[in-house]
C-alpha positions, 0 to 999 in steps of 0.5 A, a space after each residue: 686367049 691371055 696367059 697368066 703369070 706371077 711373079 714371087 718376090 721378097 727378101 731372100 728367106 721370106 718363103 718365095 719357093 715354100 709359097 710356090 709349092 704351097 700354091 701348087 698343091 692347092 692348086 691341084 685340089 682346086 684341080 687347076 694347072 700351075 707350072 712354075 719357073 725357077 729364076 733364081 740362079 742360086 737355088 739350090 732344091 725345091 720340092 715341086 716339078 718346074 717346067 724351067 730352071 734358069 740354073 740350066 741356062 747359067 749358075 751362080 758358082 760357074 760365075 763366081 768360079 770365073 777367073 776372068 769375072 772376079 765375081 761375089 754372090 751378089 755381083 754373080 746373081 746380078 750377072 747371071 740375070 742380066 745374061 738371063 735377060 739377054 736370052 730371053 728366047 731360052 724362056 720362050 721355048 720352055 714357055 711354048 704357046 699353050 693358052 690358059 698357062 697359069 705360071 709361078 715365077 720364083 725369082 731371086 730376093 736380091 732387092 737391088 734386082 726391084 730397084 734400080 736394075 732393070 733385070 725384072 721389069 725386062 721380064 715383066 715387059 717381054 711376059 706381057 709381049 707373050 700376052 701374059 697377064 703378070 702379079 707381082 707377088 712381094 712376100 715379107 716374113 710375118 717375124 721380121 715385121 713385128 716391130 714398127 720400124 721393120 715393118 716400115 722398111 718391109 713397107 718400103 721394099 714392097 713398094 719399090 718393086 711395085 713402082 718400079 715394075 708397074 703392074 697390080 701386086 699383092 702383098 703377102 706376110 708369110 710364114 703365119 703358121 710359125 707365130 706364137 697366139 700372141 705373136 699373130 694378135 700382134 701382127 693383125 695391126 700391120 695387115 691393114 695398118 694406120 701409119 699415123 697411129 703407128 708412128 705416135 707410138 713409137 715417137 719417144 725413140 725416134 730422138 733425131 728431129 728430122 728422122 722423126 720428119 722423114 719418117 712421119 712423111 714416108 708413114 704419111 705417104 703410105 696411109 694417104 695413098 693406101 699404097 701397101 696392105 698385107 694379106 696373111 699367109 699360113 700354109 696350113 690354112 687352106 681357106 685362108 690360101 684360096 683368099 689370097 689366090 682370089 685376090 691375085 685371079 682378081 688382079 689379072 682377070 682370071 677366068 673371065 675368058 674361059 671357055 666351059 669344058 666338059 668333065 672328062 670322066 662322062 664317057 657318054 651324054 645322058 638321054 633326055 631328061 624331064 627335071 619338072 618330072 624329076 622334081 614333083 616324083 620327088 617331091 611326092 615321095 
């Protein structure tokens, strides 16, 4: 049977670990098994169990302190997952072989790590040899996104790790909860966004003629193709939580090859009933 796997991403600051452990909870009242894996190497606390911690492999500051390496923040955080990627069998045995696994990754917000390194889609290929059925979940803070052009880089972001890892993913807009009332209304028109009207409103301070081009084909790109749409995240909102965790079981078939378990707390199988009898006492009473 297939294991199942998400990997949260976005910008350092969108909420990546809150989400997971927001996930986790949930998940529990669901009465649903989630693990998670800390992949970032500069993480420094998280209020929920992991069943990995890459920090345990590697750390940032062991690399930086390095006399012979010479490295910055980011230069580390590159090494300390390219050396991650060499020793991917330090995963497996955390990992093991237990079917039905539900997994959360917690990856690192550099964006260079979805683009043009190929740290992650090693990542994403050596889970699918695992047999695991992988989401990408690319998280954006819902206050940075409330101006078009931002909203457009956020657009972007999320797309470049969607072509460069090549698996279903689910684009979330984080941090509802924090939103003014006037804030969200705001907001709504960047969950399912037209592009084309987007860009008309805000022609007058685009003053460059071929920035207005580039822009205009990048918007055009997006809506054509409906490539990129976000789904509200509010931590607080318990139905609007399991939405989003449907739409990522949706995603990599979740529960199509589970197999029905008996509740643990019956101790014992009732004798046979009669529902026909059962129905028509009752119906008579």
């Amino acid at each position: 049977m297939p294991r199942y796997a998400q990997l949260v991403m976005g910008p350092a600051g969108s909420g990546k670990s809150t989400y997971c452990s927001t996930m986790v909870q949930h998940s529990g009242t669901l009465n649903r098994s989630v693990q998670v894996v800390n992949l970032d190497p500069a993480a420094e606390h998280f209020d929920y169990p992991v069943m990995a911690d890459i920090r345990e492999l590697i750390q940032v500051d062991d690399v930086m302190e390095d006399p012979s390496l010479r490295f910055g923040p980011n230069g580390g955080l590159v090494f300390c997952m390219e050396y991650f990627a060499n020793n991917f069998d330090w995963l497996e045995e955390y990992l093991g072989h237990v079917e039905d696994d539900y997994i959360l990754f917690d990856c690192p917000g550099q964006i260079e790590l979805y683009t043009h390194l190929p740290v992650m889609r090693q990542l994403v290929e050596q889970l699918q040899q695992w047999e695991f059925r992988v989401c990408g979940v690319f998280l954006v803070d819902s206050q940075f996104m409330v101006e078009s052009f931002k909203f457009i880089s956020g657009v972007m972001a999320a797309l470049s790790a969607m072509v460069s890892l090549e698996i279903p993913q689910v684009n979330i807009m984080t941090k509802m909860d924090l939103l003014s009332p006037k804030a969200k209304k705001e907001i709504e028109k960047y969950l399912d966004p037209d592009m084309y009207s987007m860009m008309e409103d805000n022609s007058d301070t685009i003053r460059s003629r071929k920035f207005k081009k580039l822009t205009k084909a990048i918007c055009g790109l997006i809506d054509d193709y409906s490539m990129v749409r976000f789904l509200p995240f509010d931590r607080t909102d318990e139905e609007g939580i399991n939405i989003v965790l449907q739409h990522i079981d949706f995603s990599i078939q979740y529960g199509e090859d589970l197999e029905f378990k008996e509740p643990k707390e019956v101790d014992e199988e009732p004798a046979d009933l009669n529902y026909d009898k059962m129905f028509q006492d009752k119906a008579d009473s």
